[in-house]
C-alpha positions in Angstrom: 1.0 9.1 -15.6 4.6 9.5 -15.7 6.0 5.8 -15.6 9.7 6.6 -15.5 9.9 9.2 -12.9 8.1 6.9 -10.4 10.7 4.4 -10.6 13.8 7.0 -11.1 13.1 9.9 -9.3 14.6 8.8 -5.9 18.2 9.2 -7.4 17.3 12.8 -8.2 17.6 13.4 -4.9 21.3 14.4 -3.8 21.1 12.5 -0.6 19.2 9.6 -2.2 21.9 6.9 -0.9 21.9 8.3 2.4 18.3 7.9 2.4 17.4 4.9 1.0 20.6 2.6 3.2 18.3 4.4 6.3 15.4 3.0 4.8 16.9 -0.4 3.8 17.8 -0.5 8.0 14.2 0.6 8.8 13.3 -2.3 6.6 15.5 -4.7 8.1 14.2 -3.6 11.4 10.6 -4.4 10.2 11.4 -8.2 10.6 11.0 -7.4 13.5 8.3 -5.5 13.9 9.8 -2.5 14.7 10.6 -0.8 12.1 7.4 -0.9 9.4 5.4 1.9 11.1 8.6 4.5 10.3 8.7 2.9 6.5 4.9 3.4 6.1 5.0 7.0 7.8 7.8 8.1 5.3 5.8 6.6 2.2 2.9 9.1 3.2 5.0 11.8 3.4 6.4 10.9 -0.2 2.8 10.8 -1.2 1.7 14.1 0.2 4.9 15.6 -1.9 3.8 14.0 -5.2 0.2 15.1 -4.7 1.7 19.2 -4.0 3.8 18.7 -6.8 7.0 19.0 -4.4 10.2 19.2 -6.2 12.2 17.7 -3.6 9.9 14.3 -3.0 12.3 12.7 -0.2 11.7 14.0 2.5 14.9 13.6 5.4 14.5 11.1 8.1 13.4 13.5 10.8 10.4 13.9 13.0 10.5 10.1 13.6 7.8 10.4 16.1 5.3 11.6 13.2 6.3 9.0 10.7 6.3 6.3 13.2 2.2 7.3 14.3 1.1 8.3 11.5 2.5 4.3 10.2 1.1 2.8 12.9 -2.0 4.5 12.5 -2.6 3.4 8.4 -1.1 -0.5 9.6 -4.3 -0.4 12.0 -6.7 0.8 9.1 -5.3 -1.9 6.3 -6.0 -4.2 9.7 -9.7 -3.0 10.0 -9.9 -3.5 6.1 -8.6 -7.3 6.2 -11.0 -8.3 9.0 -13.2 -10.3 6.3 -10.1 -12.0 5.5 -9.6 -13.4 8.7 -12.9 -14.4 9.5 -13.0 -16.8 6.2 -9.7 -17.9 8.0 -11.2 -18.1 10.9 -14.0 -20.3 9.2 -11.8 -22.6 7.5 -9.4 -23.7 10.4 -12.7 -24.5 12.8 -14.1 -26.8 9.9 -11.0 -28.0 8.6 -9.1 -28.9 11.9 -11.6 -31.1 13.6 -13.2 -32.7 10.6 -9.9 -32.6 8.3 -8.8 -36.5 9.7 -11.9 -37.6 9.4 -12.6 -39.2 5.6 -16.6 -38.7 5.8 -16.0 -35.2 5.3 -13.4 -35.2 2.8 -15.5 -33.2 0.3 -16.5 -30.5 2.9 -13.5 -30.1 4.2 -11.8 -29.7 0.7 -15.5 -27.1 -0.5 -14.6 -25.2 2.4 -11.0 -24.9 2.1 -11.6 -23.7 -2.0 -13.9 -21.3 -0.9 -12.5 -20.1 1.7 -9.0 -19.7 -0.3 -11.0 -18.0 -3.7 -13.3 -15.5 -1.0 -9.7 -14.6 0.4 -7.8 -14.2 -3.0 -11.2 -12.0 -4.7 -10.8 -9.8 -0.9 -6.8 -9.4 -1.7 -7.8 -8.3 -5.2 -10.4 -5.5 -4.0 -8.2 -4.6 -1.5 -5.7 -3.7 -3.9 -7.6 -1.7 -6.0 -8.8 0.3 -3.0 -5.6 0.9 -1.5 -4.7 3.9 -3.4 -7.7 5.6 -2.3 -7.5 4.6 1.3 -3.7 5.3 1.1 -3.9 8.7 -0.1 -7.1 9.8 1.1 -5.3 9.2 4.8 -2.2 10.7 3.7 -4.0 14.0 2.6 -6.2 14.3 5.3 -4.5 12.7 8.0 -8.1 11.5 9.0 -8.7 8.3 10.5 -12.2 8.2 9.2 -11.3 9.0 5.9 -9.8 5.6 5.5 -13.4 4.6 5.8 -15.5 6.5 3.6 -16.7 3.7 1.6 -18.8 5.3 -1.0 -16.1 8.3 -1.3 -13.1 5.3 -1.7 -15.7 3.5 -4.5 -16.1 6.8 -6.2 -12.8 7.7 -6.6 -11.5 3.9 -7.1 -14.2 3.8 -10.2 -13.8 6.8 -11.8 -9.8 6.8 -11.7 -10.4 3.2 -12.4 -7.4 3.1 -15.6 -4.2 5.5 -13.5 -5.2 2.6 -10.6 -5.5 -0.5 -12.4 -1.8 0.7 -13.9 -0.7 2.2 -10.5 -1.6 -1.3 -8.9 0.6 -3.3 -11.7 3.5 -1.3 -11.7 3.5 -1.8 -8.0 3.4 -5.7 -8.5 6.1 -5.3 -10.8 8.7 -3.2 -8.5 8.0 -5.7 -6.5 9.2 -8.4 -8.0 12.1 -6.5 -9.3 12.9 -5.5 -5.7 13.2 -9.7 -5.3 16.4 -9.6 -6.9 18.3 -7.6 -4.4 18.8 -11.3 -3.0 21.0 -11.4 -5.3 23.1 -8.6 -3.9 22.5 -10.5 -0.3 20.6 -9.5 2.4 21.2 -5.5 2.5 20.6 -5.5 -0.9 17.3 -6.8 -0.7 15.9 -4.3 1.8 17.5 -1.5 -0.7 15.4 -2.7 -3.7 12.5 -3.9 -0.8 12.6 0.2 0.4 13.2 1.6 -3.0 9.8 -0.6 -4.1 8.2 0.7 -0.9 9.2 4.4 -2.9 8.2 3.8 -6.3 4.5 2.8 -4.6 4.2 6.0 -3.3 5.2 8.4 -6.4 2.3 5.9 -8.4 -0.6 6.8 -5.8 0.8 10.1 -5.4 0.0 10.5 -9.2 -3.5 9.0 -9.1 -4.3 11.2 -6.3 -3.4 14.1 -7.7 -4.6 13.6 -11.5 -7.8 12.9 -10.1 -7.4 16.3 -8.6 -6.6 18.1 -11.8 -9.3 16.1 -13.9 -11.9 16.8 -11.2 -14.7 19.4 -12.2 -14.5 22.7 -10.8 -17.2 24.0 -9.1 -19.9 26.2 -10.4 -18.8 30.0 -10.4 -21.9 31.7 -7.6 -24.9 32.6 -9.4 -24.9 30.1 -12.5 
């Protein structure tokens, strides 16, 4: 995997400012719930470039209608995916809020809430090692359904298990750098938020399509 170019290759671009202060406002927007889907739609479209080996990997901020679906669409699949989450959640608050004043169930209440919170964290963790699959498998077919091929997501989670387990990391990581845009107040933060947001996208773009290359070919007719 190319490390670097996933967290440089945005300033290759010669409209790369242009494109990422549009991003940082589409990020802004997102506390509000408005303006995630469009974020989300563009980071498919970066991830559709990586995979064809695109030399220009921004795309412009056009067809807003597309990006914004498309966004909406894969926010509704991470939702299906995190339904397990929310019904340990679910779990916890109905034995936690009636019982949690009451000192006779101090220990189950305090059982419940550890499991509950170590089910939740384990989910978060298989979650993101599945993400690139489900990200890119979406983003290449533009199938709903492929989002949900479980045994196709394991497969390809498993045998690309190394490019993921780094992909996933250096994720983490740009996020954290992107923290320090508080420094450079509040439109920084949604610059380095966005330009995280981008440097995602070239690292599943790259498992994806290594996968792709490493893959097998198929048996020539007759052998």
């Amino acid at each position: 995997m190319d490390v670097g170019k996933s967290f440089t290759y945005m300033f290759e671009d010669k409209d790369w400012l242009v494109k990422l202060v549009v991003g940082a406002v589409f990020g802004l927007l997102s506390t509000l719930l408005i303006g995630i889907p469009f974020v989300i739609g563009y980071m498919l479209e970066v991830i559709r470039r990586v995979v064809r080996g695109d030399p220009q990997l921004l795309p412009n901020w056009d067809k807003l209608g597309e990006k914004f679906v498309q966004g909406l669409v894969l926010i509704v699949i991470m939702a299906i995916w995190l339904i397990p989450t929310w019904v340990v959640l679910c779990v916890q608050l109905g034995v936690t809020i009636p019982l949690g004043d009451n000192p006779d169930y101090t220990s189950l209440v305090t059982a419940v809430s550890i499991c509950g919170s170590c089910l939740n964290l384990l989910w978060s963790i298989v979650i993101s090692f599945f993400s690139p699959a489900i990200f890119t498998r979406y983003a290449v077919t533009g199938q709903f359904a492929s989002a949900f091929q479980f045994a196709e997501i394991w497969r390809f989670t498993t045998k690309n298990f190394v490019n993921i387990l780094i992909a996933v990391l250096l994720a983490w990581a740009a996020g954290l750098i992107a923290g320090f845009g508080v420094i450079l107040c509040v439109v920084g933060l949604f610059l380095t938020w966005f330009w995280s947001v981008l440097v995602e996208a070239h690292l599943f773009g790259q498992v994806y399509r290594l996968a792709q290359v490493s893959a097998p070919a198929a048996p020539a007719e007759g052998v």
